[in-house]
C-alpha positions in Angstrom: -10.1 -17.0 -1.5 -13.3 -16.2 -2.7 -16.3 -15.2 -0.8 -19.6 -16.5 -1.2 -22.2 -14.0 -3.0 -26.0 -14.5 -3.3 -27.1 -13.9 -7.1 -30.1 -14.1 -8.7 -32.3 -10.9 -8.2 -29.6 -8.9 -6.7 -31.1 -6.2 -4.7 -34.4 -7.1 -5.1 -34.0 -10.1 -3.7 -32.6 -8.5 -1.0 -35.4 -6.4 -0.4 -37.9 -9.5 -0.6 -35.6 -11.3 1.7 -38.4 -11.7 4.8 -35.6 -12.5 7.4 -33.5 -9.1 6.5 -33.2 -6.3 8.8 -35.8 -3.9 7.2 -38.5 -6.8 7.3 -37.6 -7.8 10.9 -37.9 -4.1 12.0 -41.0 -3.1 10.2 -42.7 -6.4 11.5 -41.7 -5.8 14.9 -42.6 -2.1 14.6 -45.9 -2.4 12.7 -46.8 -5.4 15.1 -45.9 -3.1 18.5 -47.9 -0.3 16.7 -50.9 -2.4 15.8 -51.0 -3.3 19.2 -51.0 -0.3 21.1 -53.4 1.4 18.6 -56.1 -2.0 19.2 -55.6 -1.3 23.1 -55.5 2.1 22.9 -59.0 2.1 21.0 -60.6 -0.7 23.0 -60.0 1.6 26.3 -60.8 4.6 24.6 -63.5 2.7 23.1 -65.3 0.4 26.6 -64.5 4.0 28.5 -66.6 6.0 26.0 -69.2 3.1 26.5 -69.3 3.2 29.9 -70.0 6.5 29.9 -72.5 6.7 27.6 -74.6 4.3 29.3 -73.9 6.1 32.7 -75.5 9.1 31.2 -78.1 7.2 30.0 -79.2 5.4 33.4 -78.7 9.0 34.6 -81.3 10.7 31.7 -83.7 7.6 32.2 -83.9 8.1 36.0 -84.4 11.5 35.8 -87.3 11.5 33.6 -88.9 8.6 35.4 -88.4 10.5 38.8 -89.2 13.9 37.5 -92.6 12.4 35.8 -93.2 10.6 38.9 -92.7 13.9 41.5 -94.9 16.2 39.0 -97.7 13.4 39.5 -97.7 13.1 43.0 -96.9 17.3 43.0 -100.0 18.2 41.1 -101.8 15.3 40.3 -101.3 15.3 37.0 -101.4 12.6 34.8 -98.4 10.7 34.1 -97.8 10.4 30.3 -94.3 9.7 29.4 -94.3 6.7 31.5 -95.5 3.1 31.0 -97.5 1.6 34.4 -98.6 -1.8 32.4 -95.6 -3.7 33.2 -97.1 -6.2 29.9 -95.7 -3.1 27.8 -92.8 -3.5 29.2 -89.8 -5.9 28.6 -89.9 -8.5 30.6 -86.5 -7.8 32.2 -87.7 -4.3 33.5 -90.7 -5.5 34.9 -88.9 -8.1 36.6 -87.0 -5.3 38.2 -89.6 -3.6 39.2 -91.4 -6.5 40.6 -88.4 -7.4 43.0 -89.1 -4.4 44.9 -86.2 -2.3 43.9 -85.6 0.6 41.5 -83.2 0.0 38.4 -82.2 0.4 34.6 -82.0 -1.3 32.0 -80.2 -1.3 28.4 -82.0 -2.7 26.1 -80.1 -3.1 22.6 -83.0 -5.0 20.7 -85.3 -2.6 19.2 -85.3 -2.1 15.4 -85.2 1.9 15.6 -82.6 2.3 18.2 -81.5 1.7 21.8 -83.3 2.5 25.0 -82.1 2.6 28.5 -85.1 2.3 30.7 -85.4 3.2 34.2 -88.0 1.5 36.5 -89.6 1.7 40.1 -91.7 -0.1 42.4 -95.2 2.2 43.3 -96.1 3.0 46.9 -99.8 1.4 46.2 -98.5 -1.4 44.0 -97.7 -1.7 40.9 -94.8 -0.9 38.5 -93.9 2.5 36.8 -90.8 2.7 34.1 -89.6 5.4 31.5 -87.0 5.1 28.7 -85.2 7.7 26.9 -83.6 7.0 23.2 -80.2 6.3 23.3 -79.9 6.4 19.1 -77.9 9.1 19.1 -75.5 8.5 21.7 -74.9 5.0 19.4 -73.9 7.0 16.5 -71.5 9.1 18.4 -69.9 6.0 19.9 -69.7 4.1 15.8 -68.1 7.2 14.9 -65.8 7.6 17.6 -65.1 3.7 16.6 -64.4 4.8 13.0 -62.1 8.1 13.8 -60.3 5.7 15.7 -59.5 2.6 13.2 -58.5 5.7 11.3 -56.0 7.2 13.5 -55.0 3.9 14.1 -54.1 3.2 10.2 -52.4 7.0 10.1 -50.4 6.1 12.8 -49.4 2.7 11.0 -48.9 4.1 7.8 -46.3 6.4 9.2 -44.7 4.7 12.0 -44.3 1.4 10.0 -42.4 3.4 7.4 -40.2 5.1 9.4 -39.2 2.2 11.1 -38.2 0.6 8.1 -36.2 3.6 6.7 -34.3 3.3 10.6 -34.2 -0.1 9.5 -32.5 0.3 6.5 -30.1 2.7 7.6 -29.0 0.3 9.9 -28.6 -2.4 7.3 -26.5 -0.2 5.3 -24.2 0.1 8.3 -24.0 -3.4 9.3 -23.3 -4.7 5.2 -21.0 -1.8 5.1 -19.1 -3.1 8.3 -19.6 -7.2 6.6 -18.3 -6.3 3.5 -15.3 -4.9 5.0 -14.8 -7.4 7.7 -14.9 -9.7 4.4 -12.3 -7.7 2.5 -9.9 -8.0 5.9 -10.5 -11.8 5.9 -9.8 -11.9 2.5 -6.7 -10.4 3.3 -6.5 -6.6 2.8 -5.7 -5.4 6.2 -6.5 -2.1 5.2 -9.6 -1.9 5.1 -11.2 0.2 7.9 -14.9 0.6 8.7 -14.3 4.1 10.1 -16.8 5.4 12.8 -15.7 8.6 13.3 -18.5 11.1 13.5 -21.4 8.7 14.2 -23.7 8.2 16.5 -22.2 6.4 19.5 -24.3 3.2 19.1 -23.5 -0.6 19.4 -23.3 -0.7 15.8 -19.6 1.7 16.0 -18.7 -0.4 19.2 -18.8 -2.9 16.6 -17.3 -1.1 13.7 -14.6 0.8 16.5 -13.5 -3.2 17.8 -13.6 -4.9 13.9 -10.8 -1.6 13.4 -8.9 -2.4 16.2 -9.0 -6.0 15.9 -7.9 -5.4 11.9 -5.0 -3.0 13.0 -3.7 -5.3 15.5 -4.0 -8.4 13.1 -1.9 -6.0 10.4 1.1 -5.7 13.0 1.3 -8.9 14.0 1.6 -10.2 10.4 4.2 -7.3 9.6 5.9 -8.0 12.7 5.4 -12.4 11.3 6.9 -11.5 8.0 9.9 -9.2 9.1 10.8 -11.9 11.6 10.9 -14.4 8.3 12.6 -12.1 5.9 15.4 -10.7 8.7 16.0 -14.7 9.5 16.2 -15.9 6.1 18.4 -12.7 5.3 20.4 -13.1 8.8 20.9 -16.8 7.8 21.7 -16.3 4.4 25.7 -15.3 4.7 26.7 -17.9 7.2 25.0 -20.7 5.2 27.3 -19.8 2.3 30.1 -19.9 4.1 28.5 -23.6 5.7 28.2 -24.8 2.1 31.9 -23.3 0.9 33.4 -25.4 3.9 31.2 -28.4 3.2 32.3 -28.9 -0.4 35.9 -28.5 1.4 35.3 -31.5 3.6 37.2 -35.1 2.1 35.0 -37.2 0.4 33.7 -40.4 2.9 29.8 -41.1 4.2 30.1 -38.5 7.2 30.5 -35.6 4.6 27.9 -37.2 1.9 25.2 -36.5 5.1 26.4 -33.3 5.8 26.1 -32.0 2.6 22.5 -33.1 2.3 22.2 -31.8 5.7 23.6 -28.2 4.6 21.8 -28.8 0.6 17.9 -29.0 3.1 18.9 -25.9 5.1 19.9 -23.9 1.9 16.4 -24.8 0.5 14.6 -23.9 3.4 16.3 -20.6 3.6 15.7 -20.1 -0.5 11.9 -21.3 0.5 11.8 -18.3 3.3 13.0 -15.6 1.4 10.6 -16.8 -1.2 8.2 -16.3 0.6 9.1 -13.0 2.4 8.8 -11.7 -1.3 5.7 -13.0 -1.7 4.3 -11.4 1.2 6.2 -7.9 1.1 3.9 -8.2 -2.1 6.6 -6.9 -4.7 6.8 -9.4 -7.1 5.0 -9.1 -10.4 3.9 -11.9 -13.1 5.9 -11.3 -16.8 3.7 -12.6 -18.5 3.5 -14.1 -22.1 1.5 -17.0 -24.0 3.5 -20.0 -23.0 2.7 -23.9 -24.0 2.0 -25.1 -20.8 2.1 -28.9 -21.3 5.9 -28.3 -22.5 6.3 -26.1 -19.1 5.1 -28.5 -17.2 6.7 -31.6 -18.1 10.0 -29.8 -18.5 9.7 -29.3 -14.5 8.8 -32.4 -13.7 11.5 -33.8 -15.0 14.1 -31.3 -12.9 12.8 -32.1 -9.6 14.2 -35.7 -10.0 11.2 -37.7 -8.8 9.0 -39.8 -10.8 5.6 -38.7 -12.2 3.4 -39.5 -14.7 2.0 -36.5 -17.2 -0.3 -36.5 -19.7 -0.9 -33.2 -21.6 -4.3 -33.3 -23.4 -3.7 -31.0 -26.7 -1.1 -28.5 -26.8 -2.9 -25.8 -24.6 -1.2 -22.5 -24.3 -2.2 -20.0 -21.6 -1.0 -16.0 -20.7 1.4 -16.5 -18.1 4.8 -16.3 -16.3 6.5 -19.8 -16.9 9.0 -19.4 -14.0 6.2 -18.9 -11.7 4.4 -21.5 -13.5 7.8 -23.7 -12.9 7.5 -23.1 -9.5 3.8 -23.9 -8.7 4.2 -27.3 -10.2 7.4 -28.3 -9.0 5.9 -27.8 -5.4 3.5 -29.3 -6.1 4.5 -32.5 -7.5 7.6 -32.3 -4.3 4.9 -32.3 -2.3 3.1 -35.5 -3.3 6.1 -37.6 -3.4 6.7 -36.3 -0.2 3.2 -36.5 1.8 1.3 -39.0 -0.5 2.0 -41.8 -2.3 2.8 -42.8 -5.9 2.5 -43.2 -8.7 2.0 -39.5 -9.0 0.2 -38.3 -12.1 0.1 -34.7 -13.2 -2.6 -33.9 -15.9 -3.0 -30.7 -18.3 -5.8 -30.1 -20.5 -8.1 -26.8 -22.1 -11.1 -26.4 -20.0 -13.0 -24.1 -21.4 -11.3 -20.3 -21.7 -8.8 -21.9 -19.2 -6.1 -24.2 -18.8 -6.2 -26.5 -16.0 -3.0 -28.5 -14.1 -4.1 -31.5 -12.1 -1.6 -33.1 -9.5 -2.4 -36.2 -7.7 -0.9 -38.5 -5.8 -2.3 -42.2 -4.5 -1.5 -41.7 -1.0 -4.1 -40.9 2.0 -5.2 -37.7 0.9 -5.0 -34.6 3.1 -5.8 -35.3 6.7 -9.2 -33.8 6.9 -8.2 -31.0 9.5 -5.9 -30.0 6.8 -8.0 -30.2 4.4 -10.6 -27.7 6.0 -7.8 -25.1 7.0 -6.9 -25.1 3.0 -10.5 -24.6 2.4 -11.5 -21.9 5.0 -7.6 -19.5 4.7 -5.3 -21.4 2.0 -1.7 -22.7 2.8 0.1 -22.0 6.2 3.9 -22.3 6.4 5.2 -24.6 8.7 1.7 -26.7 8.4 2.7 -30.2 7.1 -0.2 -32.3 8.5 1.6 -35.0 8.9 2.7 -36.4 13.1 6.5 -36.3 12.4 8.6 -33.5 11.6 11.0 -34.8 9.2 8.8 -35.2 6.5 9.5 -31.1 5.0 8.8 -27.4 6.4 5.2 -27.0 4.8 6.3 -24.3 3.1 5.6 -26.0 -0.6 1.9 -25.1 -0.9 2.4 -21.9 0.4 4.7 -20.9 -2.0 2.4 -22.6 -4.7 -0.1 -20.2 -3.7 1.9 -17.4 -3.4 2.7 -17.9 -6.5 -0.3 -18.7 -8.1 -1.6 -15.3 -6.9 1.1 -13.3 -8.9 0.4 -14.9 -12.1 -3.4 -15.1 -11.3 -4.2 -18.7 -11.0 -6.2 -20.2 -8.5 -5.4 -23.7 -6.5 -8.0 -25.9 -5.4 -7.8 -28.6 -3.1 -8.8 -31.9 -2.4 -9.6 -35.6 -1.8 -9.8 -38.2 -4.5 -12.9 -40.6 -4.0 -10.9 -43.6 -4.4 -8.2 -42.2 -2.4 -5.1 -39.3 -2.7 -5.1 -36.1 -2.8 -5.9 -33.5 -5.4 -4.5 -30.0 -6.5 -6.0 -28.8 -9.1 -4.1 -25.2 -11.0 -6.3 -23.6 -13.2 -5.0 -21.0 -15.4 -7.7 -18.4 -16.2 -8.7 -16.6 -19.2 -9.7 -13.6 -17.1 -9.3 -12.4 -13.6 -10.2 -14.8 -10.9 -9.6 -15.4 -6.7 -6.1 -16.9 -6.4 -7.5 -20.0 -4.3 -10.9 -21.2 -4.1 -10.6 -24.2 -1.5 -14.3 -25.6 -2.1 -13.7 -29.3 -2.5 
């Protein structure tokens, strides 16, 4: 079966794809990193504030107080102070008014901020002092500025990094997809192989898709040695059961027994069929055959009625045996699950040459239908409620064999009813069954 592949751009597409792994990561990462670098420069920033202005109450105070002791000290006058409270803003001399001692930031003037400091007077009246806090300003803008810009260092490597983590991690999980692929695509090989890794959930991963593909091996080994010893094991005595039956005097009892022993000897054929097939040692002999003469040559040994229509006289590079077999399965298989007229169809398509069976039946039951299109034919899968209807084991040997000889079957329903199997003989090397309807 063939698996699904993105085209286009390839790997960049990939790259630019904004839900990857890499994209998610960095986002997350450069988002978590922007985040602590804003809080981390707002506290930095309101604590550097804080304590600028603290100093400043504590500067203005001091010259206010120490201006005001020297005065009452010595008499002097007081010159770095301001006593006419209309010189003052009006928030400080409202301040001072109340009674009480304070500060006072005032951000508004043109040539830089002042903190003031004000007190009530014994006698009356209102003294206040400021101090420049310019300088103090510029300190905190360029504290502001060295920390945007350890903030953008620390995103311009950390939002990096992550992404490289990021992409090391992608390389692991498509490693481990492409090879759970190739298992369900039926090489039970494949491994992932985690030893010497980090222990991460990633080689939990990699350590249970192993174990779960070893397992999955052995039971299909253990499957297909159970069909090959049975059909094998069955083999000799059916001989001898057909010998004996040809024996038996002619009369209706023995005309049903013989069909009876003639069903069994196909199944057991079928079985050991397919046990080749799935031991995997048969090869295609291949060689440029006219197919519409191949086909309607075994249509016309299986006995049952069918209409073909060859469009041309296409020729293709393959094994006719094989090719015998495919569409004598195929067309035993409509008579016996659909409903006629049957009508079997070759024509050029391109490089290719492609073999159309339908029947006029009910189609495939639409849980069938999806099990063809998800894993291909399974043996003893017939679809249909009753069990004397054949051993489902005709489309899996049509597939079998369409995989030696390189073909590939595709399934489906007929809009107007029946179903359709469609053998398409390629001019190059192609998936054995593509199921997409």
């Amino acid at each position: 079966m063939g698996t699904g592949r993105t085209g286009g751009w390839g790997p960049v597409a990939r790259w630019f794809a904004f839900r990857s792994l890499p994209w998610k990561l960095g986002s997350l990462v450069a988002a978590a990193a922007l985040a602590v670098a804003v809080a981390d420069g707002l506290l930095v920033h309101r604590l550097s504030h804080d304590r600028m202005l603290g100093e400043g109450r504590a500067r203005a105070m001091s010259s206010l107080t120490q201006e005001i002791s020297t005065h009452e000290r010595t008499g002097a006058e007081m010159r770095d102070v301001i006593i006419d409270p209309a010189e003052m803003p009006p928030e400080v001399a409202a301040i001072g008014r109340s009674g009480q001692e304070g500060v006072w930031y005032d951000e508004r003037v043109r040539n830089g901020p002042r903190m003031w400091a004000v007190r009530p007077l014994d006698g009356g009246g209102v003294v206040a002092a400021w101090v420049d806090m310019s300088a103090e300003r510029r300190s905190l803008r360029a504290l502001d500025r060295n920390l945007v810009g350890a903030g953008a260092l620390a995103l311009a490597v950390v939002v990096p990094a992550g992404i490289l983590v990021a992409l090391r991690l992608r390389r692991r999980v498509r490693g481990a997809a492409a090879t759970a692929r190739r298992i369900a695509d039926g090489d039970l090989d494949a491994r992932i192989g985690a030893t010497g890794r980090v222990h991460d959930e990633i080689t939990e991963m990699a350590a249970a898709v192993d174990t779960m593909a070893a397992a999955l091996q052995e039971r299909l080994r253990a499957e297909r040695s159970f069909t090959a010893d049975v059909a094998h094991e069955l083999r000799t005595p059916l001989m001898g059961l057909v010998t004996s039956a040809e024996l038996l005097p002619e009369g209706e009892a023995t005309g049903f027994v013989r069909d009876r022993v003639g069903v069994l000897r196909a199944l057991v054929e079928n079985l050991l069929e397919i046990s080749r097939l799935d031991a995997g040692v048969e090869r295609a002999d291949l060689a440029p055959v006219p197919v519409g003469e191949i086909v309607a040559e075994s249509v016309r040994r299986t006995g049952l009625v069918a209409r073909v229509e060859v469009d041309g006289a296409p020729v293709a590079e393959t094994d006719p045996r094989r090719l015998d077999r495919i569409v004598a399965n195929l067309v035993i298989n409509a008579h016996r699950h659909g409903s006629p007229p049957v009508e079997v169809r070759v024509a050029a398509d391109g490089g290719d040459v492609v073999v159309t069976v339908r029947d006029h039946g009910s189609g495939f039951p639409d849980e069938l239908l999806a099990e063809l299109r998800a894993d291909g034919p399974r043996r003893f899968r017939t679809g249909t409620p009753e069990r004397g209807r054949g051993h489902g084991l005709g489309l899996t040997i049509a597939a079998g064999q369409a995989a030696v000889i390189g073909a590939r079957l595709r399934f489906a329903n007929t809009p107007d009813g029946g179903a359709l199997v469609t053998l398409r003989l390629p001019a190059s090397d192609s998936p054995t069954i593509d199921a997409a309807g």
